[in-house]
DRENDO-1510 file (C-alpha; in Angstrom, 1 decimal, always signed):
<recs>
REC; n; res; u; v; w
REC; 1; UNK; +33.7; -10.0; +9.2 .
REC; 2; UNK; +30.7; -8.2; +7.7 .
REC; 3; UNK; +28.3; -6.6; +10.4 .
REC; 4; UNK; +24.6; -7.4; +9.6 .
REC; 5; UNK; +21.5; -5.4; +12.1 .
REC; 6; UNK; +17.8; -5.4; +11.8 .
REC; 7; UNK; +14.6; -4.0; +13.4 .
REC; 8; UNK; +11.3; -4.7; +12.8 .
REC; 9; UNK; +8.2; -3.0; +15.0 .
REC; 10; UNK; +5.6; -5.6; +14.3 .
REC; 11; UNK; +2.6; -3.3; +15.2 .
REC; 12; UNK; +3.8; -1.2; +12.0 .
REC; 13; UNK; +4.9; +1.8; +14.3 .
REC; 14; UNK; +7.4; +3.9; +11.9 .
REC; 15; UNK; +10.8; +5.6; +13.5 .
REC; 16; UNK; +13.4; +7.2; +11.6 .
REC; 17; UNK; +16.6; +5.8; +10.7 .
REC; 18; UNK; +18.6; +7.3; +13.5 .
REC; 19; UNK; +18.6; +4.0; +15.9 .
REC; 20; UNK; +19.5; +1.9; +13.5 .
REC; 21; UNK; +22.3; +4.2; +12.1 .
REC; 22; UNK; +23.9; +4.3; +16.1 .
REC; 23; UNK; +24.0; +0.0; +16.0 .
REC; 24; UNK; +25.8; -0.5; +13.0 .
REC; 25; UNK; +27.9; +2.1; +13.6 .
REC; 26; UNK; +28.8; +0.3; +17.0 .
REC; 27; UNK; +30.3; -2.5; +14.7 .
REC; 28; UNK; +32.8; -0.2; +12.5 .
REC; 29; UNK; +35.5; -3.2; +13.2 .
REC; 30; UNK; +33.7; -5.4; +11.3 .
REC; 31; UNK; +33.7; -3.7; +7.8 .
REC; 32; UNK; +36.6; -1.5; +5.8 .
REC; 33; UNK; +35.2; +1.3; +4.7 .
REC; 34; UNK; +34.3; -0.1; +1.4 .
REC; 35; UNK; +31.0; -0.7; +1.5 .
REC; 36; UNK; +27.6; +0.1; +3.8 .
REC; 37; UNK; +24.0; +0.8; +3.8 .
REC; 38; UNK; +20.3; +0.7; +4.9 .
REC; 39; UNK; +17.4; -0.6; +3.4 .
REC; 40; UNK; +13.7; +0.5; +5.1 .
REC; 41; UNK; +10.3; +0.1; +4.9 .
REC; 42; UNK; +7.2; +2.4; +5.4 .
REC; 43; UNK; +9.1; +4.7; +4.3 .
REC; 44; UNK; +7.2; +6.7; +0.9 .
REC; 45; UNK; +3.4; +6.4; +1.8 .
REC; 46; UNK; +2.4; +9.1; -0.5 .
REC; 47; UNK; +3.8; +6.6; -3.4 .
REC; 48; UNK; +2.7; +3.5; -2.0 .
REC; 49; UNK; +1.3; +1.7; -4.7 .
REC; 50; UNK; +4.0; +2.4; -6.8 .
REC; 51; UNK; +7.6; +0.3; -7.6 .
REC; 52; UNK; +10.3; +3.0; -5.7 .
REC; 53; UNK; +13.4; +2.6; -8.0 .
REC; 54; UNK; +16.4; +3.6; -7.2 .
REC; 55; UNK; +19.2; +3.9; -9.3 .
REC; 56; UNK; +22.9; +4.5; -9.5 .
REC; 57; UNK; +23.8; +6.8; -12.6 .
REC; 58; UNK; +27.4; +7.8; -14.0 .
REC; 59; UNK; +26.3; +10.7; -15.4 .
REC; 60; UNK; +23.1; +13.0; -15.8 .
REC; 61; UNK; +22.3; +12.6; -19.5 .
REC; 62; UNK; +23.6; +9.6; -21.7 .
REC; 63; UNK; +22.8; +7.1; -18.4 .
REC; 64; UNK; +19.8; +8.7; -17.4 .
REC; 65; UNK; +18.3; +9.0; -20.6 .
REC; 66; UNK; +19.0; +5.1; -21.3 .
REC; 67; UNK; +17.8; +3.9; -18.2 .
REC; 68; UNK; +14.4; +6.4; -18.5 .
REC; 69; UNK; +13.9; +5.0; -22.1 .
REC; 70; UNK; +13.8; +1.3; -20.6 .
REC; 71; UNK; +11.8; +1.9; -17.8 .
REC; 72; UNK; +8.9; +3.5; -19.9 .
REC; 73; UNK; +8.7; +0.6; -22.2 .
REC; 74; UNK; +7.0; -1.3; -19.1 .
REC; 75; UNK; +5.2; +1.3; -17.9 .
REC; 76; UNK; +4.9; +5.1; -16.5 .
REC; 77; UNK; +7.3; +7.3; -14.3 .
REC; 78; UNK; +5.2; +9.2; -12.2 .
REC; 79; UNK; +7.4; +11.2; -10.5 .
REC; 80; UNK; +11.8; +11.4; -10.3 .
REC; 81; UNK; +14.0; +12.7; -8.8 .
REC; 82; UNK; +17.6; +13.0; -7.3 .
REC; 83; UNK; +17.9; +11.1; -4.3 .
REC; 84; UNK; +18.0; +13.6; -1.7 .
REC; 85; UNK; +22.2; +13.6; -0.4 .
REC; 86; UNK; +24.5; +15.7; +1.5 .
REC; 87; UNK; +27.6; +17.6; -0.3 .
REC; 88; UNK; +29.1; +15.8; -3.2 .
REC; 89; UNK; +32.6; +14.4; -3.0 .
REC; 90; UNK; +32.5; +12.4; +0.0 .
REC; 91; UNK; +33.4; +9.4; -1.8 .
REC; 92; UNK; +35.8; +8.1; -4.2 .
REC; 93; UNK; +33.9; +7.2; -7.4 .
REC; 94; UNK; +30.8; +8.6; -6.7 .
REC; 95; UNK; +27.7; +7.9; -8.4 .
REC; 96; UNK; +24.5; +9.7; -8.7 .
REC; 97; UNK; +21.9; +8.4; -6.8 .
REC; 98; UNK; +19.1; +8.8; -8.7 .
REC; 99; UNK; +14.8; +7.6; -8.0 .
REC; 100; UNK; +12.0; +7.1; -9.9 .
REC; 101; UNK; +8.3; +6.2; -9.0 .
REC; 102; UNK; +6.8; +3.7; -11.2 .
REC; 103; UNK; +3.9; +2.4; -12.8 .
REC; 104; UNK; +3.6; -0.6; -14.8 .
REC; 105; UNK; +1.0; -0.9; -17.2 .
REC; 106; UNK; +0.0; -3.9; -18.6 .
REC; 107; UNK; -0.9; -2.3; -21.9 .
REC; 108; UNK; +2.7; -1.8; -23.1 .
REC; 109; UNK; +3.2; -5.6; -22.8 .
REC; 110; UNK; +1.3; -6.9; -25.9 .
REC; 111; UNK; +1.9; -10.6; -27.1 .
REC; 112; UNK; +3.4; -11.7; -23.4 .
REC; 113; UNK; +1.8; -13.3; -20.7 .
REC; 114; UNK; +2.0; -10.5; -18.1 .
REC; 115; UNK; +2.5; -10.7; -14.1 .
REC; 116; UNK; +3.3; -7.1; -12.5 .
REC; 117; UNK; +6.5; -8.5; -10.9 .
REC; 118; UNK; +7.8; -10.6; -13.5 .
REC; 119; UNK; +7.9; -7.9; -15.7 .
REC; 120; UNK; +9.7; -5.6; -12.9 .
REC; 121; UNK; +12.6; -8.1; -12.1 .
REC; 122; UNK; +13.0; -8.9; -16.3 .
REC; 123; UNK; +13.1; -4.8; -16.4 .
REC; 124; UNK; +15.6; -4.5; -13.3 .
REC; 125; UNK; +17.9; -7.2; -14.8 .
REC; 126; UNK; +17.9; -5.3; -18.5 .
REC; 127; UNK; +19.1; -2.2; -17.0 .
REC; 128; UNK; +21.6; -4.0; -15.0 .
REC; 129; UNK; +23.3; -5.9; -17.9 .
REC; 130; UNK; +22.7; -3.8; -20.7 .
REC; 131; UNK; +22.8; -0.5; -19.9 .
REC; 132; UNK; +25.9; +1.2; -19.3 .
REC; 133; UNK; +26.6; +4.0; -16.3 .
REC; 134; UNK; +23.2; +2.2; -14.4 .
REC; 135; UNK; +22.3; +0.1; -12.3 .
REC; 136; UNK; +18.8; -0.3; -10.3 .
REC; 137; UNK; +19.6; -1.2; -6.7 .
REC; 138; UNK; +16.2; -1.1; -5.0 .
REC; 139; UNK; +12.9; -1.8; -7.0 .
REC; 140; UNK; +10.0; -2.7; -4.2 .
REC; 141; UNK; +7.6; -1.0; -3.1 .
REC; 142; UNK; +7.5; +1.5; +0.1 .
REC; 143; UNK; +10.2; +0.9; +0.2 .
REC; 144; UNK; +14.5; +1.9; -0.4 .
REC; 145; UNK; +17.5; +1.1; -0.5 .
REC; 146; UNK; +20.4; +3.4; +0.6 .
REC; 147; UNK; +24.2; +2.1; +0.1 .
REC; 148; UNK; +27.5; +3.7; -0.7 .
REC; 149; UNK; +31.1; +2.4; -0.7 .
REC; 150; UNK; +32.1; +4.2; +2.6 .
REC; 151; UNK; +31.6; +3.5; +6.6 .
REC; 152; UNK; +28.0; +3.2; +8.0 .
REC; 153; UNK; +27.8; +6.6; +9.6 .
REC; 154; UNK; +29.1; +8.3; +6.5 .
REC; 155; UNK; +26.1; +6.6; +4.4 .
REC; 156; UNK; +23.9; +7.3; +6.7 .
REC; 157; UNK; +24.7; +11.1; +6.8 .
REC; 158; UNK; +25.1; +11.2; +3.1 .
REC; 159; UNK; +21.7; +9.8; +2.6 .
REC; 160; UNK; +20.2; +11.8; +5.5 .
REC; 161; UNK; +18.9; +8.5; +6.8 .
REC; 162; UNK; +17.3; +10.4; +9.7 .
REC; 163; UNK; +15.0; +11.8; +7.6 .
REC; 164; UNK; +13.5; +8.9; +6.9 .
REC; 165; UNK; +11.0; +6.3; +8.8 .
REC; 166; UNK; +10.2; +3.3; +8.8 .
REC; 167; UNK; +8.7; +0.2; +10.2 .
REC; 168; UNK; +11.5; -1.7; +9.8 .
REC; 169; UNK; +15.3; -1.4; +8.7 .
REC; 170; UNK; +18.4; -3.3; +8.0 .
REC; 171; UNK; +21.6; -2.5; +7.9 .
REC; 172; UNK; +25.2; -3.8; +7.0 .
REC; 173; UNK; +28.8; -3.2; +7.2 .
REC; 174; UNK; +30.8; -4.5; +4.7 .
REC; 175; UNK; +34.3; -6.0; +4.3 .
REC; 176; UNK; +34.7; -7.3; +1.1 .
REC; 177; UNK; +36.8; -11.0; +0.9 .
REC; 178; UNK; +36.2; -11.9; -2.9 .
REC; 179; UNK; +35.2; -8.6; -4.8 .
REC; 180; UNK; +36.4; -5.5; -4.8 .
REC; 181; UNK; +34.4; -2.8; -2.5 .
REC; 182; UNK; +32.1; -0.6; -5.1 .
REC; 183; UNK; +28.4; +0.6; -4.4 .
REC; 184; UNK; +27.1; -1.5; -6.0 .
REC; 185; UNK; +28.5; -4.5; -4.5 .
REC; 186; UNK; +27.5; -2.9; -1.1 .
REC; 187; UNK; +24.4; -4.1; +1.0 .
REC; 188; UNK; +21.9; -4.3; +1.6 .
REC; 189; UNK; +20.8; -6.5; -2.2 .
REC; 190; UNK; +17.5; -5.9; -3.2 .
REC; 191; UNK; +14.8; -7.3; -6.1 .
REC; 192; UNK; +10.8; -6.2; -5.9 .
REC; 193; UNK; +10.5; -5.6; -2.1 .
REC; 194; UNK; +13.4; -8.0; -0.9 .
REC; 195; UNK; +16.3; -6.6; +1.3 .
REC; 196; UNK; +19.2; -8.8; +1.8 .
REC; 197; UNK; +22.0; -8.6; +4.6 .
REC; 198; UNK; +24.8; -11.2; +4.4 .
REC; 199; UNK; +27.8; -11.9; +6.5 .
REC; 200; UNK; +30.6; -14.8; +5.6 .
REC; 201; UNK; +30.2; -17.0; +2.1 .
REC; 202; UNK; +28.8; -18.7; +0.1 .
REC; 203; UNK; +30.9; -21.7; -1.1 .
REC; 204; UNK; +28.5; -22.9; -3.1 .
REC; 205; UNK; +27.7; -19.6; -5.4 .
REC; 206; UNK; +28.6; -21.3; -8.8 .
REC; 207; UNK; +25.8; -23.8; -8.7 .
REC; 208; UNK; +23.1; -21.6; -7.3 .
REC; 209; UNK; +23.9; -18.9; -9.7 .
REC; 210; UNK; +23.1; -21.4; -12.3 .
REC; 211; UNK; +20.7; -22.8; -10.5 .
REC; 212; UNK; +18.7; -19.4; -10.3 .
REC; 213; UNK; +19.9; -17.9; -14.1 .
REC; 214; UNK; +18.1; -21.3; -15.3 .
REC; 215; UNK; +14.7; -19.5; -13.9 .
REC; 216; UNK; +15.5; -16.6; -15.9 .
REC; 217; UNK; +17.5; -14.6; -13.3 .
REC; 218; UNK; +20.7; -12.7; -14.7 .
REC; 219; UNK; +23.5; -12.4; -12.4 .
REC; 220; UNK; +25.4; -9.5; -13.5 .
REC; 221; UNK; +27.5; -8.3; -10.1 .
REC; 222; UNK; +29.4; -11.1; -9.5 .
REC; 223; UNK; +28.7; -11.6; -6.2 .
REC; 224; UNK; +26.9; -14.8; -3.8 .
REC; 225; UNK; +24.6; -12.2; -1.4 .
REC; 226; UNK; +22.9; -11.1; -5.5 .
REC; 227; UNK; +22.2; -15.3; -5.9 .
REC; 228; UNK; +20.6; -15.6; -2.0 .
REC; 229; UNK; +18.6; -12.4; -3.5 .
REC; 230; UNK; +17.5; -14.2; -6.4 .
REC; 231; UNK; +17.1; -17.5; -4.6 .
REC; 232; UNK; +14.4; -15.8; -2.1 .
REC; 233; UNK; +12.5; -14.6; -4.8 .
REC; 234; UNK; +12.0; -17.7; -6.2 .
REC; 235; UNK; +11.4; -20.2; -3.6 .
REC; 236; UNK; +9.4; -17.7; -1.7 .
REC; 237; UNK; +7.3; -15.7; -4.8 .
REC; 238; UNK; +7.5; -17.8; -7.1 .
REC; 239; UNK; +7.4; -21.3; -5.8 .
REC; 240; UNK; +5.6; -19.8; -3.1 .
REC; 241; UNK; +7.5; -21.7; -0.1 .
REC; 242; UNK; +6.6; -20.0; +3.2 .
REC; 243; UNK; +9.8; -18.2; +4.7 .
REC; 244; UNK; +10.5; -20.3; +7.5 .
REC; 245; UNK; +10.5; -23.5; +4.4 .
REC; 246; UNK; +12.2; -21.5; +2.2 .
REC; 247; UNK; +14.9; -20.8; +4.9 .
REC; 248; UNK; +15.4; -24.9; +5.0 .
REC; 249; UNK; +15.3; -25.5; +1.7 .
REC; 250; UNK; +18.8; -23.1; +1.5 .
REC; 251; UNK; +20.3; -24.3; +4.6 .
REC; 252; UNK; +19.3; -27.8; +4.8 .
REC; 253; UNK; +19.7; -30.4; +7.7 .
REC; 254; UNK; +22.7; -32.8; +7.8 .
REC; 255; UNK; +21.1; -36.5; +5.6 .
REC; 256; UNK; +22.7; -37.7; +9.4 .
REC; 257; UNK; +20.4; -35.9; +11.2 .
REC; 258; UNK; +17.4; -36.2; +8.5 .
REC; 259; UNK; +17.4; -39.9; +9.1 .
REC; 260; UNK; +17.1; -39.7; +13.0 .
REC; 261; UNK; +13.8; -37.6; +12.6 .
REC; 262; UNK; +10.4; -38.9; +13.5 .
REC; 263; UNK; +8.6; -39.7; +10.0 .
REC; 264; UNK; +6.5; -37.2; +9.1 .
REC; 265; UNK; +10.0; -34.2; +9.8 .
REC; 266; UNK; +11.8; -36.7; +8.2 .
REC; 267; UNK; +9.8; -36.7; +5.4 .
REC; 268; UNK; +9.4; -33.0; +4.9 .
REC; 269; UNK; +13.1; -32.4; +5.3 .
REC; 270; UNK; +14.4; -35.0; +2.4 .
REC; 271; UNK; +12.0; -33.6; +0.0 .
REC; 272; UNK; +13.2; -30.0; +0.7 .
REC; 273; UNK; +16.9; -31.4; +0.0 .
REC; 274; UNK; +16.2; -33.4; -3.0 .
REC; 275; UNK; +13.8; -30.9; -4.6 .
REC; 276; UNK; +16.3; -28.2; -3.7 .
REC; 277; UNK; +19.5; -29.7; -4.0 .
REC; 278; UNK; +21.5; -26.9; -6.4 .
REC; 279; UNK; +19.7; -24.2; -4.6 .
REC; 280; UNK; +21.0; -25.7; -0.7 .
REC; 281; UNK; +23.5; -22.9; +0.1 .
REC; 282; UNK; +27.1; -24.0; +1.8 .
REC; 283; UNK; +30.0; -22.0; +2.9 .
REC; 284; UNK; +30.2; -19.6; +6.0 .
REC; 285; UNK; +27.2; -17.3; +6.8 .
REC; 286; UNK; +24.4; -15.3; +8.5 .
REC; 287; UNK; +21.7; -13.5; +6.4 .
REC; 288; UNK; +18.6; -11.4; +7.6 .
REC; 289; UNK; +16.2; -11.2; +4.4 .
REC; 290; UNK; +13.5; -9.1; +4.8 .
REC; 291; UNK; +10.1; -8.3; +2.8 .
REC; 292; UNK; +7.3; -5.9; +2.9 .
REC; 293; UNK; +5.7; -8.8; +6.0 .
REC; 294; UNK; +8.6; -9.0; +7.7 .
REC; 295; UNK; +11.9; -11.0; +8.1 .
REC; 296; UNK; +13.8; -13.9; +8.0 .
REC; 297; UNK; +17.4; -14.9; +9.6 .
REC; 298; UNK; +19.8; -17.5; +9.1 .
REC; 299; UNK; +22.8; -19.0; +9.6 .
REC; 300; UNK; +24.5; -21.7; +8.0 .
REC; 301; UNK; +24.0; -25.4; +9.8 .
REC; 302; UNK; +27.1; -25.6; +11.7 .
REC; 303; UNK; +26.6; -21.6; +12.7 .
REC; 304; UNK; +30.1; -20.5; +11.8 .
REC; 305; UNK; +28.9; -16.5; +11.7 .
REC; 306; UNK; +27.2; -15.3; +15.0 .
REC; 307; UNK; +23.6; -14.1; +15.1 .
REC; 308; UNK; +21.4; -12.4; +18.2 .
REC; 309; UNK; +18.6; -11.9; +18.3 .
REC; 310; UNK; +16.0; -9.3; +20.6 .
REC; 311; UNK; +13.1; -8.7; +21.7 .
REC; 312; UNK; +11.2; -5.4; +23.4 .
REC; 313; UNK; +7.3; -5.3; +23.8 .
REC; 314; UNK; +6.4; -5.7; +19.6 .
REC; 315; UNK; +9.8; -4.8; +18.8 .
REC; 316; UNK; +12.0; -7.4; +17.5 .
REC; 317; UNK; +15.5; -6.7; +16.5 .
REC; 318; UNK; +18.8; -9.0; +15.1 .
REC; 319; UNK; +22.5; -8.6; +14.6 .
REC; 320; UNK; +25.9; -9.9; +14.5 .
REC; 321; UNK; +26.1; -8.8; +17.4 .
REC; 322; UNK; +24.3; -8.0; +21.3 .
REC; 323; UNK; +26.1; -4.7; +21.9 .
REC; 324; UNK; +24.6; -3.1; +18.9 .
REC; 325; UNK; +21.3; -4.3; +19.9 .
REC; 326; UNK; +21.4; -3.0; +23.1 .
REC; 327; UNK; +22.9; +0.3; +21.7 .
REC; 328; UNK; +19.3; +0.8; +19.6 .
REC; 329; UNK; +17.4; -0.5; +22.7 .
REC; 330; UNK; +19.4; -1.0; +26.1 .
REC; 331; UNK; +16.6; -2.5; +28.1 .
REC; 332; UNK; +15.2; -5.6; +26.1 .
REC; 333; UNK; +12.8; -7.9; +27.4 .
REC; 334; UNK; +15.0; -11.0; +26.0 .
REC; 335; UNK; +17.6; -11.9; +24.3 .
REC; 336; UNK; +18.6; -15.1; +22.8 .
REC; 337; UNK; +21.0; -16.7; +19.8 .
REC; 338; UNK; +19.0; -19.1; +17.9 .
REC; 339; UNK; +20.6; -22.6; +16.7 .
REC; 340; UNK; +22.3; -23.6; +13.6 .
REC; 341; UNK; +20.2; -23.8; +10.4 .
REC; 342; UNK; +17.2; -22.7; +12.2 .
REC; 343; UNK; +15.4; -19.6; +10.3 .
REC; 344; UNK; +13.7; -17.2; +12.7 .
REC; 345; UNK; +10.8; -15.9; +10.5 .
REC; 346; UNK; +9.4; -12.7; +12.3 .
REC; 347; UNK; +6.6; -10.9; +10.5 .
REC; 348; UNK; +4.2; -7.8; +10.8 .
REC; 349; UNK; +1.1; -7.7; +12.9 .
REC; 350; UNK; -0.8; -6.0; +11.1 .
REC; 351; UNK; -3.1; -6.3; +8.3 .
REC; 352; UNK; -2.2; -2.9; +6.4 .
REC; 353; UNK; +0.0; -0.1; +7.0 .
</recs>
């Protein structure tokens, strides 16, 4: 049921969050008021260079103080701050959003092997599991992550998501099957500078979530769009798959089809299954995952979730559905839905931004 968007402008052109705020609210059938929100990127130049984390706190002391304590053992907060909202008490259970711009420094990491963004996802995932009243939702950087447990145009006003621009954004609606609606449990997911929009299930969340916590990752939300998260990161940063094979190696071809493939496909194809066998994702879905360069969508290999896609001059744009594509831009130069299991790997053109 969930309602996934994108945009991307892949000559790095920034626009504010207002377009994509009008398409997913086109698709308010497709979620329950329980979950929604944006993710966009471009979108704090003055703090480029360092990791944007934002945070949900229960309260203003005990929380924050935790979470602040944690963060500068890795490193140095450079500057925090409230996330900028409308009136409290929109929502039930509201949280404080809360941000911090980060600096890790190496020197605080005696007697370990350090890589900048291993030590940011080991950070994120202490906070997440060990400290009470937080949790980091966004940690990239340039770029944020804006969610709520509420309908798409609510978020969006409570996070003033106008305000902001970007050179891309993604968007989702969410109706929750097999958790319980909460913000954190909203999308988009995010780790470093992934953002992850899912619509449908996956079947197959048990293996890859011990697939992935055998690399290290802790999954501490319960939930199958936190293990495609996870499951990104690794294929894509750390085993350093290109998107487009990392996109096969999670929704693999049929061994039937595999063996009717000229050899050198063929090839290529078994080895993604058999080296990727507890990481092949199965169930019902479409998924946009996006990354500082660009994006990535996919859907499941028999395509039981729908998933457009658009084009407009170096606009490029992807959703559950045409009519909110056309409701961000009416007059597109094409539009098309791609196969089954094919991942349409769209990135920036663009050396720097």
């Amino acid at each position: 049921m969930c309602g996934i968007i994108g945009m991307l402008n892949k000559d790095g052109k920034r626009i504010d969050g207002s377009s994509i705020k009008k398409g997913l609210s086109l698709m308010n059938e497709r979620g329950n008021g329980q979950g929604a929100g944006y993710a966009a990127y471009g979108i704090y130049p003055e703090f480029k260079d360092h990791y944007a984390l934002h945070v949900f706190l229960d309260n203003m002391k005990e929380a924050k103080f935790n979470v602040e304590q944690e963060i500068e053992r890795w490193g140095y907060i450079v500057y925090s701050e409230e996330i900028p909202t409308t009136d409290k008490g929109i929502f039930e259970d509201e949280k404080i959003p809360y941000r911090y711009f980060f600096k890790p420094d190496p020197r605080k990491l005696l007697g370990r092997d350090y890589n900048e963004k291993d030590a940011i996802v080991e950070m994120v995932m202490r906070i997440n599991s060990q400290k009470n009243g937080a949790l980091v939702f966004s940690s990239g950087k340039n770029m944020g992550i804006f969610k709520a447990s509420g309908w798409p145009n609510d978020v969006a006003e409570f996070y003033k998501i106008n305000q902001y621009k970007g050179y891309m954004w993604l968007g989702h609606n969410r109706y929750p099957t097999n958790t319980p609606g909460w913000w954190g449990g909203a999308h988009p997911f995010g780790l470093l500078d992934w953002g992850v929009v899912h619509n449908g299930e996956i079947t197959s969340y048990g293996t890859n979530k011990r697939y992935v916590e055998s690399f290290g990752y802790n999954c501490s939300m319960l939930t199958d769009t936190e293990v495609v998260t996870y499951l990104f990161d690794l294929l894509v940063r750390k085993h350093k798959l290109p998107l487009r094979l990392a996109g096969m190696a999670l929704a693999p071809m049929f061994w039937k089809d595999i063996e009717r493939m000229p050899e050198q496909k063929r090839q290529l194809h078994a080895a993604l299954r058999l080296t990727y066998s507890s990481a092949a994702m199965n169930g019902p879905f479409a998924i946009v995952v996006a990354n500082t360069c660009g994006f990535v969508a996919l859907t499941d290999r028999i395509k039981l979730r729908p998933l457009v896609i658009g084009k407009k001059g170096k606009a490029v744009y992807v959703s559950s559905e045409e009519a909110a594509i056309r409701a961000m831009e009416p007059l597109l130069d094409s539009i098309y839905s791609p196969p089954a299991g094919d991942p349409i790997v769209h990135q920036l053109e663009v050396q720097t931004l």
